[in-house]
N, C-alpha and C positions, 0 to 999 in steps of 0.2 A: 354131392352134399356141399354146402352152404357152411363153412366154416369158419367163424371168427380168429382173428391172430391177437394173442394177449404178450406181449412184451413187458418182462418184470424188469422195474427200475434195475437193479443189474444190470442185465444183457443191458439197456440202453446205456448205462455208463459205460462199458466194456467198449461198445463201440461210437462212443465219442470219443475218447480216449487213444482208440485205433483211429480213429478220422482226424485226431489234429496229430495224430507221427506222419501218418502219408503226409499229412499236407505242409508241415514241417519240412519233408523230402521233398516235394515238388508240388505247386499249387497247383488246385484243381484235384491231385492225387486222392485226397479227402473223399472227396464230393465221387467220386470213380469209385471208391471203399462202398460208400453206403449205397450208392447202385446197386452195387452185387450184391451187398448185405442184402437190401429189401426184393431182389430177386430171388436169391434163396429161401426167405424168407415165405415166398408166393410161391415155392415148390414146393418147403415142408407144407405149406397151409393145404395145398391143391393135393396134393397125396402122398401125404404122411408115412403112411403105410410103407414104403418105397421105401424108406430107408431106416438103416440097418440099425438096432437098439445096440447102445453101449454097456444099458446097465439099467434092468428089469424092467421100466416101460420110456427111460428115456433112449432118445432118437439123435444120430445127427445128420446132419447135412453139410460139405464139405462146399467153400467157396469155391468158384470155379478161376478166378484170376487173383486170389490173395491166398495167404497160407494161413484161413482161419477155419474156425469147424462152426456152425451155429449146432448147439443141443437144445432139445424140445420137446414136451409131450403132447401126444396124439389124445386128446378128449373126444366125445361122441358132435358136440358141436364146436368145438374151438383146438387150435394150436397154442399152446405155452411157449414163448422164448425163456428158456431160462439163462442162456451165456451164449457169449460171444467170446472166440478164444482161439489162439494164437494156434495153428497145428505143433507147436513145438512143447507148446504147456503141458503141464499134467492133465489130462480128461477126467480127473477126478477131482477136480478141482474146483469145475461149477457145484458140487455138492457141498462145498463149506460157504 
């Protein structure tokens, strides 16, 4: 299936916010952040389903070279980004 990715203003400041600490820490480190962001991003989109609900139909997806989690809902034709978030944060925290 053919799935659109909807990214809520949120998630996108979350991870600007994360892209200029990396790149604070070392240039280019930024730009390395939202690679994986938007690779993760293309696995929730490609299949959802995969991965494991935190909390009734939201989903997350764990970065695989940074310590953040992308959470997301699975719709019939699209992906929701709702947050971008630090693995160390509260997971309940994209809900406020």
């Amino acid at each position: 299936m053919n799935r659109s990715l909807v990214v809520r203003r949120r998630a996108e400041v979350q991870a600007a916010v994360a892209r200029d600490w990396y790149d604070d820490q070392l240039e280019g480190l930024g730009d390395q952040f939202l690679d994986e962001l938007e690779a993760a991003m293309v696995r929730a989109r490609d299949n959802p389903l995969h991965y494991q609900r935190t909390h009734l139909e939201i989903r997350r997806v764990l970065l695989r070279r940074f310590p953040y989690s992308l959470f997301f809902v699975a719709e019939d034709d699209r992906v929701v980004v709702l947050a971008v978030l630090r693995q160390s944060e509260n997971p309940a925290k994209w809900r406020t």
